[in-house]
Backbone bond lengths (Angstrom), bond angles and torsions (degrees), N, CA, C in turn:
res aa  C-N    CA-C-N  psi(-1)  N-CA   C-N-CA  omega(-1)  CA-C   N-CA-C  phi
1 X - - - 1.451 - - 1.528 108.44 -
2 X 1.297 108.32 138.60 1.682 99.27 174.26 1.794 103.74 -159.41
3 X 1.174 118.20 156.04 1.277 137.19 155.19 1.721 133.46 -85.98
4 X 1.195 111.56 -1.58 1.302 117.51 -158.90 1.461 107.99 -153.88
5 X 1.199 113.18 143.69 1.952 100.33 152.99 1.464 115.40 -100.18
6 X 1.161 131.27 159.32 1.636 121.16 161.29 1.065 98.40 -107.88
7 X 1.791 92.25 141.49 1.251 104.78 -161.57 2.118 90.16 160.61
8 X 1.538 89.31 123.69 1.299 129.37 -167.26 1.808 106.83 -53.57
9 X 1.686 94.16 -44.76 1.161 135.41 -163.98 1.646 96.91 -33.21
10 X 1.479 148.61 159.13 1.419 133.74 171.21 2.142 83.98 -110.90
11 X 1.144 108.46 74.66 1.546 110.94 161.63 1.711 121.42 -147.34
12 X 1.169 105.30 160.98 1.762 113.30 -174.89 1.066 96.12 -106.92
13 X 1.224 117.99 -160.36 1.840 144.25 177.16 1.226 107.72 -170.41
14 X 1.500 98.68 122.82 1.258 104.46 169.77 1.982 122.40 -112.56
15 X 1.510 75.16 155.14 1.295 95.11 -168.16 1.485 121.18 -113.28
16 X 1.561 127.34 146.32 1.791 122.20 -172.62 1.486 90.63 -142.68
17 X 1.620 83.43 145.97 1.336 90.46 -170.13 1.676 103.01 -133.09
18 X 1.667 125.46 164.95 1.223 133.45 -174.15 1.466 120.31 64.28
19 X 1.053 140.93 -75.48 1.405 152.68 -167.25 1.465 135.90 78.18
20 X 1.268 92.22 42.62 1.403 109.95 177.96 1.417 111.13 -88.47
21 X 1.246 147.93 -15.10 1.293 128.26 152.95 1.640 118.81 -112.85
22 X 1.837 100.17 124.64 1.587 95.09 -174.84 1.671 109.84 -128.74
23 X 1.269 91.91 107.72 1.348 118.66 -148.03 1.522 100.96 -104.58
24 X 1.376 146.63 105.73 1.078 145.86 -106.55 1.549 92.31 -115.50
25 X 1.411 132.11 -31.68 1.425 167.66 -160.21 1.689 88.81 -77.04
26 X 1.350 111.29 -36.64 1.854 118.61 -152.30 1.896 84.24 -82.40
27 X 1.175 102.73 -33.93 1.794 110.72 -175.63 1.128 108.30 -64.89
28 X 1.296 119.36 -47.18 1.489 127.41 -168.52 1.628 96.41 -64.58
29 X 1.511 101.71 -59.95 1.844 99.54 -166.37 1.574 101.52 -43.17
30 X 1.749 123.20 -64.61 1.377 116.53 -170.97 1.577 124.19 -52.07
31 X 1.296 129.12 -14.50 0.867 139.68 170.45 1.692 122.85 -88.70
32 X 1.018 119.51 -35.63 1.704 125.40 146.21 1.487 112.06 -67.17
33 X 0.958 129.34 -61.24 1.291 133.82 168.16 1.597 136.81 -49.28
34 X 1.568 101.04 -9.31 1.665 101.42 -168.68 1.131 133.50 28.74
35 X 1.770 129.78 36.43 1.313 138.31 -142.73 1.646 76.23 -106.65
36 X 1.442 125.61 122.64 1.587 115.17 151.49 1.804 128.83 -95.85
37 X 0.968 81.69 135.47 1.954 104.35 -171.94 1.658 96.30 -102.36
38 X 1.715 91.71 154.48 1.365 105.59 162.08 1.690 97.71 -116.84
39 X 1.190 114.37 140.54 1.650 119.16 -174.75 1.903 101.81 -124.88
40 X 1.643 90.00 120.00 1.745 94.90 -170.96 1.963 78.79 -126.78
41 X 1.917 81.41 115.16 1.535 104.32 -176.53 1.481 119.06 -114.01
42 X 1.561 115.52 132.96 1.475 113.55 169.87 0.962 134.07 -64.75
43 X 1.094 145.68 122.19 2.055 135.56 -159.55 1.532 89.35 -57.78
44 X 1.325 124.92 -46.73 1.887 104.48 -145.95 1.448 111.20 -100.56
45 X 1.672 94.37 -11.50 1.807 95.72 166.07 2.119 112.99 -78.42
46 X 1.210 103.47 -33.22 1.500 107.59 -177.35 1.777 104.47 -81.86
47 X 1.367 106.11 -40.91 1.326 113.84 -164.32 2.066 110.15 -20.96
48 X 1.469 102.18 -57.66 1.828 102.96 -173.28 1.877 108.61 -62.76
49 X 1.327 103.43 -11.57 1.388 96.50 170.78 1.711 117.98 -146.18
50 X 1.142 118.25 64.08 0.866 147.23 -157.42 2.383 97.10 -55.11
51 X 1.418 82.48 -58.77 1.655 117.75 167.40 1.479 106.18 -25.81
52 X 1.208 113.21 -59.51 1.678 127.28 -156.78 1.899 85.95 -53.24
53 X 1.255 118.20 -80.92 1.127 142.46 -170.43 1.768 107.97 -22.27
54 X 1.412 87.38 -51.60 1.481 98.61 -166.02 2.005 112.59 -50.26
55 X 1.581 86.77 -30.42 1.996 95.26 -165.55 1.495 76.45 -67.41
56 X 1.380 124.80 -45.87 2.074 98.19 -169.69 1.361 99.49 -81.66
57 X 1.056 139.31 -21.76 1.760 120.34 153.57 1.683 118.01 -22.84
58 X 1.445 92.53 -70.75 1.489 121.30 -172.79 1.447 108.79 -50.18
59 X 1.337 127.00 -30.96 1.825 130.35 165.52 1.456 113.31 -81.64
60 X 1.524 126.51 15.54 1.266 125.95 174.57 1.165 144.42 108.65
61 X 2.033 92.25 -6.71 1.403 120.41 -147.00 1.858 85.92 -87.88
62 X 1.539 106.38 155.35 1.504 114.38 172.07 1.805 93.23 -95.00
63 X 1.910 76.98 151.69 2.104 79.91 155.82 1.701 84.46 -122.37
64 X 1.871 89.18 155.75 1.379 91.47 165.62 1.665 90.28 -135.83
65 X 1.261 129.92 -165.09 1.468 153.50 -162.93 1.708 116.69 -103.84
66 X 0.838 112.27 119.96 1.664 123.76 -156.68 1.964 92.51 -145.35
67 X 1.131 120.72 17.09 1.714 138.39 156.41 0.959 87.00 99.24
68 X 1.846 94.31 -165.79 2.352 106.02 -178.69 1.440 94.53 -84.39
69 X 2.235 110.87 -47.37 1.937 78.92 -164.31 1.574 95.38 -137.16
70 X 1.584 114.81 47.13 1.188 85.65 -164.57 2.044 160.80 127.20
71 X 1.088 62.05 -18.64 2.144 85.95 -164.75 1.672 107.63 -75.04
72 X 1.206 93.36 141.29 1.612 86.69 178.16 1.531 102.46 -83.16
73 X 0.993 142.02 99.30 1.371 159.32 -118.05 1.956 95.96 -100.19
74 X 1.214 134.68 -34.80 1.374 129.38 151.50 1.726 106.86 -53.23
75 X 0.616 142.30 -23.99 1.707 120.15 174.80 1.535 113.89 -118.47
76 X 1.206 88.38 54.89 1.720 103.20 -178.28 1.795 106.78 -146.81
77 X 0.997 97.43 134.47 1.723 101.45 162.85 1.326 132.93 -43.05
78 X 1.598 125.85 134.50 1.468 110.35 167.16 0.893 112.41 -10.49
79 X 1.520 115.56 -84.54 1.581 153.00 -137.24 1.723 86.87 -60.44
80 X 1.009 141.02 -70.10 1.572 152.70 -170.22 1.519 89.29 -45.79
81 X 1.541 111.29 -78.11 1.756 111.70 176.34 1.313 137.34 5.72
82 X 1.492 74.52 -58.72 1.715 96.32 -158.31 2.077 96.85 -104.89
83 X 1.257 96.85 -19.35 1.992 74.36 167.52 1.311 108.58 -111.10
84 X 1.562 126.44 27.02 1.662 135.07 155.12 1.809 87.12 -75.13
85 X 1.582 112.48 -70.43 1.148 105.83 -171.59 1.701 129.00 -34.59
86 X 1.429 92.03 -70.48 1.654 114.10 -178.16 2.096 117.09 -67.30
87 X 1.076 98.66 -26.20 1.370 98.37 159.71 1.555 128.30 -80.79
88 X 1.056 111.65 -41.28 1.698 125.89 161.32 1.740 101.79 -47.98
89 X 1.202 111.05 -65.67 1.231 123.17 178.30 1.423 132.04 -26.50
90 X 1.560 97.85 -62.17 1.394 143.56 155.11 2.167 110.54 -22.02
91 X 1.207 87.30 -71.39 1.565 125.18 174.00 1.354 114.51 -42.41
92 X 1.120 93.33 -94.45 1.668 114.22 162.38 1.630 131.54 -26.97
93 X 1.287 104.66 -44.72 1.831 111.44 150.27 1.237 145.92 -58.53
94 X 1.831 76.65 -51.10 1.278 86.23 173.99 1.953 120.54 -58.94
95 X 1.577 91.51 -52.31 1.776 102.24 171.23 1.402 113.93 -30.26
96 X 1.580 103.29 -74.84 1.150 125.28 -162.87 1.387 129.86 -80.93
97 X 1.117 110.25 -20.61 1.407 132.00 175.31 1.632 131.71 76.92
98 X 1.802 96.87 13.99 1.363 78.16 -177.15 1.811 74.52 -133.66
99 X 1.396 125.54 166.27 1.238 125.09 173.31 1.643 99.55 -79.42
100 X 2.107 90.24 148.02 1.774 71.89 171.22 1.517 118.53 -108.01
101 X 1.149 104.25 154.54 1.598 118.16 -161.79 1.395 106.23 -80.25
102 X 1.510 142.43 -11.32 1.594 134.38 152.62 1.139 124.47 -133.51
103 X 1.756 115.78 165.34 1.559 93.98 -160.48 1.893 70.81 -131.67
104 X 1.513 101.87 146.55 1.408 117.99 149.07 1.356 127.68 -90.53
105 X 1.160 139.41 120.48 1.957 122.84 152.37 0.867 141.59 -44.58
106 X 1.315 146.96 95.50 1.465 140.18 -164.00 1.899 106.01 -41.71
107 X 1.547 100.06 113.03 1.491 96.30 178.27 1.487 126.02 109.54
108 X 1.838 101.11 -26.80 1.239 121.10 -159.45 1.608 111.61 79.19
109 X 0.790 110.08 9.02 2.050 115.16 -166.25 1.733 108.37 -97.79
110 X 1.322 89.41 118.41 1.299 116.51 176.78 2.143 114.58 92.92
111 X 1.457 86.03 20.48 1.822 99.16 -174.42 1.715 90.41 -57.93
112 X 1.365 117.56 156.51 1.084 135.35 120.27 2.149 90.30 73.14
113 X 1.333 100.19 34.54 1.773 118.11 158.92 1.466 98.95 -113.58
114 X 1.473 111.59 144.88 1.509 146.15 145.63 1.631 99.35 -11.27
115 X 1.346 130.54 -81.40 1.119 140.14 -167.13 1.560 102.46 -44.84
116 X 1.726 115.38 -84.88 1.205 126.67 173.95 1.556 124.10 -40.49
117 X 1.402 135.30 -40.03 1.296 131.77 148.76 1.312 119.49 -42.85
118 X 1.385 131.64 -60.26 0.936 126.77 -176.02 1.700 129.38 -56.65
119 X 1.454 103.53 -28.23 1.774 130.37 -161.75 2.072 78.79 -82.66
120 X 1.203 115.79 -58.59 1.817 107.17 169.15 1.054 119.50 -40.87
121 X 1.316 127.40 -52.30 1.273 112.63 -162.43 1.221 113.58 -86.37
122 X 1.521 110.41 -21.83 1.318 99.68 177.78 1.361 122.39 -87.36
123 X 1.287 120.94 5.62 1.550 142.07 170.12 1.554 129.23 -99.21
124 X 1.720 89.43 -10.38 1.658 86.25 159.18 1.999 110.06 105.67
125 X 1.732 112.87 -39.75 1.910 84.04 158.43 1.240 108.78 -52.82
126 X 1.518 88.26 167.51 1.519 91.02 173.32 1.706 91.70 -108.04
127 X 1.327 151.73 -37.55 1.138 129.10 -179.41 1.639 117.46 -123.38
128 X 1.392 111.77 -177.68 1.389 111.09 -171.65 1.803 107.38 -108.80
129 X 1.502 146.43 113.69 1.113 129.98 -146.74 1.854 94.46 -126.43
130 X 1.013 121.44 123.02 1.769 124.09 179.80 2.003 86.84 -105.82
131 X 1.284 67.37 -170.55 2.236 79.67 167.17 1.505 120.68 -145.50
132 X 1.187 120.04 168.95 1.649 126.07 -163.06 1.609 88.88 -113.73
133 X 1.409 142.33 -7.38 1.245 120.67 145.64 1.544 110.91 -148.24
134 X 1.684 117.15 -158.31 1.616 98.05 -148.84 1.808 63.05 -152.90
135 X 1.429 116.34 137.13 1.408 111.55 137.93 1.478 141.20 -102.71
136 X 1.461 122.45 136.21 0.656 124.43 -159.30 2.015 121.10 -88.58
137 X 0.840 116.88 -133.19 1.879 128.26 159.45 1.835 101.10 -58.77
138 X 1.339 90.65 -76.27 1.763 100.06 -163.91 1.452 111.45 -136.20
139 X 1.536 117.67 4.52 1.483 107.56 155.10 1.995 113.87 -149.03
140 X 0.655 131.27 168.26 1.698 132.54 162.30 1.051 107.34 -52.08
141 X 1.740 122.65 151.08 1.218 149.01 131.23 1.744 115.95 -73.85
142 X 0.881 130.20 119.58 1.594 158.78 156.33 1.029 97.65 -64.88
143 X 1.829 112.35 135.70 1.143 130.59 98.40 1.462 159.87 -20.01
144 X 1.823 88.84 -60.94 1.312 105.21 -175.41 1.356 102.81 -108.28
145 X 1.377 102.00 162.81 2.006 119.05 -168.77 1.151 101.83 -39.18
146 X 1.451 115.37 -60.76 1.243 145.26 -142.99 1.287 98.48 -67.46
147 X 1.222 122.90 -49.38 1.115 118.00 -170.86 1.835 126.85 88.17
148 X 1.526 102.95 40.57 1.162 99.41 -155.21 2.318 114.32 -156.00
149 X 0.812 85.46 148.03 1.707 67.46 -157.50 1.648 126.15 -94.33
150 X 1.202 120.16 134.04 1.285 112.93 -133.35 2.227 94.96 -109.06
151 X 0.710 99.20 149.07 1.978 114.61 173.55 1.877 94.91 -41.37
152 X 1.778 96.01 103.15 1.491 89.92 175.07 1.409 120.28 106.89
153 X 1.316 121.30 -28.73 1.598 121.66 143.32 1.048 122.06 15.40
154 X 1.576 136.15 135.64 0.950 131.94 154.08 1.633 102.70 -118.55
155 X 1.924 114.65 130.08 1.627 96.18 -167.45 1.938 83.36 -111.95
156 X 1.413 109.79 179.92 1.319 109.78 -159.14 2.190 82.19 -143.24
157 X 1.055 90.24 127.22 1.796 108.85 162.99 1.428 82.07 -149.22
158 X 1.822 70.35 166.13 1.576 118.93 166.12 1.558 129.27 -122.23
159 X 1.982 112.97 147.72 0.992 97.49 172.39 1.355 133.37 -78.94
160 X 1.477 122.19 106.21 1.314 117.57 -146.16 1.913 105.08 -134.47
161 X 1.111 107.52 164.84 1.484 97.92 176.09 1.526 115.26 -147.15
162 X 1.313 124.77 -163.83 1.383 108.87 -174.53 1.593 128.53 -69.72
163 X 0.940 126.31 -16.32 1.405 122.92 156.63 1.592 119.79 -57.18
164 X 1.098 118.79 -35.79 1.602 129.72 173.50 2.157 100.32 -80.38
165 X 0.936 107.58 -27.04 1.491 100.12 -153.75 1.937 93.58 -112.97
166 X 0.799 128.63 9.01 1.234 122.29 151.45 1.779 93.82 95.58
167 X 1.760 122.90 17.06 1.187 130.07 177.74 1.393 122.49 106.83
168 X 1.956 104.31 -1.84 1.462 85.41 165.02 0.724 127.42 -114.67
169 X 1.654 140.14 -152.54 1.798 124.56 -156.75 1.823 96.90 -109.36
170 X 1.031 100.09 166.29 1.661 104.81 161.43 1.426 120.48 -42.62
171 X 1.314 103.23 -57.55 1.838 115.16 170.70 0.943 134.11 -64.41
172 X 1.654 103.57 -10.33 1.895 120.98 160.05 1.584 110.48 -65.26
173 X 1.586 86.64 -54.06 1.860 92.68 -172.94 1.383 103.62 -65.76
174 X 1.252 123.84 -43.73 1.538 113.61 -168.39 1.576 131.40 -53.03
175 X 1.717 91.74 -44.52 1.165 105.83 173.62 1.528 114.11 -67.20
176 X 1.391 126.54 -47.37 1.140 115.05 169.60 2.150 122.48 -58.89
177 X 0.926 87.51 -26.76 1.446 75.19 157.74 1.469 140.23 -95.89
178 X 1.384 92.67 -5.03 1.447 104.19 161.57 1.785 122.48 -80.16
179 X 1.375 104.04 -31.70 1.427 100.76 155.84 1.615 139.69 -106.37
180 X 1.241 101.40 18.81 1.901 125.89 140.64 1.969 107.25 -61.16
181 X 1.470 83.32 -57.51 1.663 87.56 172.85 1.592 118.04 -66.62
182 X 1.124 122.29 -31.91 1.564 113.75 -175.85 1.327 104.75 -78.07
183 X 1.040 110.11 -27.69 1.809 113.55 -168.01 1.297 117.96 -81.30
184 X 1.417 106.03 1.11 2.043 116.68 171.66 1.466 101.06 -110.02
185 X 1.447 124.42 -7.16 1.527 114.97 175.06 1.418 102.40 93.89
186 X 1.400 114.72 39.72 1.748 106.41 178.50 1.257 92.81 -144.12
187 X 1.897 110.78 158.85 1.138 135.11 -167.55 1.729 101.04 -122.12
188 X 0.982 111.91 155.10 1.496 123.40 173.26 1.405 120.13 -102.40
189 X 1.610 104.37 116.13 1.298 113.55 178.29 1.731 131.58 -130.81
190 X 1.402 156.57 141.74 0.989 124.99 -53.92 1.976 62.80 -170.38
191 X 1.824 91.60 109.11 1.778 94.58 -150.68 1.525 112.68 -80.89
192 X 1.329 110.87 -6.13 1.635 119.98 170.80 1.514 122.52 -72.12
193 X 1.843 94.00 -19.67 1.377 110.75 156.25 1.715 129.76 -61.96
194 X 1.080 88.56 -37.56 1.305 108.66 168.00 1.631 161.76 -79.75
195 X 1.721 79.23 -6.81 1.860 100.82 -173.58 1.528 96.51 -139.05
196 X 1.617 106.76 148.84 1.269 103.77 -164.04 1.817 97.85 -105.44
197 X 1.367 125.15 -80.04 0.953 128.02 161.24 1.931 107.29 -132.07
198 X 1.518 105.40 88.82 1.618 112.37 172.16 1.651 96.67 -77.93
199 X 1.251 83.77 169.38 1.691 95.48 -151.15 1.738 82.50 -118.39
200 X 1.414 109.15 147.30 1.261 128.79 -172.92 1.357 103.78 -61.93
């Protein structure tokens, strides 16, 4: 399980989560933009458009497993656990065609328990990935005191749109968090690049 990479490097990774807003505009930006994302998707929120995803596939982007719908995964059974994991899993390959190599918890809840480790490994990520900040509307949530972002970051959005965001678009938030990020002197880089095989 980890939050971070080490690594000297002055870059983050970003990360999207759920996929409930697929905002066609958000394709265009990553694709003018060459910005690489890691996208950890729910089977039953993506499921009716499975497609959308794929065009940010197609720019390089990984999917990894973020469950089928959802569950805050501590108030759920092994047995549930582990076929959020392995059914998502399931899904997701099949779609996409490549298995995905990490799984998030919806929430971060239930990371790094007996139950939930085990329901991974036996489903095939190989690790468990949270984040060291969260974006918000128009700036980050921290971790640290400081308030400030450190070589190796992992930042955490969502696919979200104006009903979630108080009316603005995906490409509002993005961009503003892309220049939260420029304005500490860091570049965004592309975290599968970055990890070889971390261990769950």
């Amino acid at each position: 399980m980890f939050s971070e990479v080490k690594t000297t490097d002055k870059v983050v990774f970003l990360t999207i989560d759920d996929g409930a807003e697929k905002d066609p505009r958000f394709v265009e930006m990553l694709t003018d933009l060459k910005v690489p994302v890691s996208m950890f998707l729910t089977r039953d929120i993506v499921k009716d458009d499975y497609g959308y995803f794929k065009r940010l596939q197609a720019l390089g982007n990984h999917v990894h497993n973020h469950t089928t719908d959802h569950a805050q995964l501590s108030r759920v059974a092994p047995e549930r656990q582990r076929s959020e994991v392995c059914d998502a899993q399931a899904a997701l390959t099949r779609e996409y065609g490549t298995a995905p190599l990490l799984f998030r918890p919806p929430y971060g809840d239930g990371a790094n328990t007996p139950a939930l480790n085990s329901a991974v490994q036996q489903c095939g990520p190989k690790a468990i990935v949270l984040w060291r900040e969260s974006m918000q509307i128009h700036d980050m949530q921290y971790q640290a005191a400081d308030k400030r972002l450190r070589p190796g970051d992992i930042v955490l959005a969502h696919f979200r749109g104006p009903k979630d965001l108080k009316g603005e678009t995906m490409t509002q938030m993005f961009g503003e968090l892309l220049a939260r990020i420029q304005e500490q002197g860091f570049a965004v880089a592309r975290l599968e690049d970055y990890i070889e095989t971390p261990a769950a």
